[in-house]
N, C-alpha and C positions, 0 to 999 in steps of 0.2 A: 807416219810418213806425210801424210795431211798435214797434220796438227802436228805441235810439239806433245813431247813426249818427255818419258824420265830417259828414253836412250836417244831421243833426237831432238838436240836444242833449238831453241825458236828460230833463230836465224837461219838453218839447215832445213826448215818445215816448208813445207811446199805452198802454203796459204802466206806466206812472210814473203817467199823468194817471187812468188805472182804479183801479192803486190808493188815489190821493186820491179819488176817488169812493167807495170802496168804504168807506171811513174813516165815511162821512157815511151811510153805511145802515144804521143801529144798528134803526133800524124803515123801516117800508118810506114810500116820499116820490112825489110826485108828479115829472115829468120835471121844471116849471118850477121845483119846490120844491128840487129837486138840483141844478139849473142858478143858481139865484140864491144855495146855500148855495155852490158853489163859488166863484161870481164872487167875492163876498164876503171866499171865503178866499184869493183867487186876490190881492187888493189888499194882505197883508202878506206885505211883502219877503224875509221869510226865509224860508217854507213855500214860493213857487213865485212865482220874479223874474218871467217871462213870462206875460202872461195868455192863455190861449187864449182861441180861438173858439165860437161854439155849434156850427158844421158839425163843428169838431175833438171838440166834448164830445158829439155824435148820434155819431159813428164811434168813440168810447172806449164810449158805451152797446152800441153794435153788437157790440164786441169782445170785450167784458164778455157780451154774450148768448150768440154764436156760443164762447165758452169754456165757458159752463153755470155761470156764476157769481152772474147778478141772474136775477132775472124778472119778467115784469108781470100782477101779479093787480090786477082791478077798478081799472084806470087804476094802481096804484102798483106801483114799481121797488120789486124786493124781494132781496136776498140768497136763494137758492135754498137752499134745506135739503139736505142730503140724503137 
């Protein structure tokens, strides 16, 4: 689920779909506003064939949290400073 797997290909792994999140937090975004830049990016075929789901892109946010990599100031997801 993390990682790829022999039953979950790289682009469906949740360490793959973070970093294309992570790509789109140049300033900090609201959930739905990260949610609809991905779907967005999710529809050209060369960056990511499979489109995920929202339960899939809530558990990439999760993952992304529990690593100490985004955070949520005042409703927006934010790249975490050090």
């Amino acid at each position: 689920m993390i990682l790829p797997s022999k039953h979950l290909p790289q682009d469906r792994a949740l360490l793959t779909v973070g970093a294309q999140v992570l790509t789109f937090l140049a300033r900090p975004k609201t959930v739905s506003a990260l949610w609809e830049e991905l779907s967005r990016h999710d529809s050209v075929p060369d960056t990511m064939p499979r489109r995920i789901t929202y339960d899939w892109f809530l558990l990439t946010l999760d993952l992304l949290y529990a690593l100490g990599t985004i955070e949520l100031e005042s409703g927006l997801v934010a790249r975490k400073t050090a």
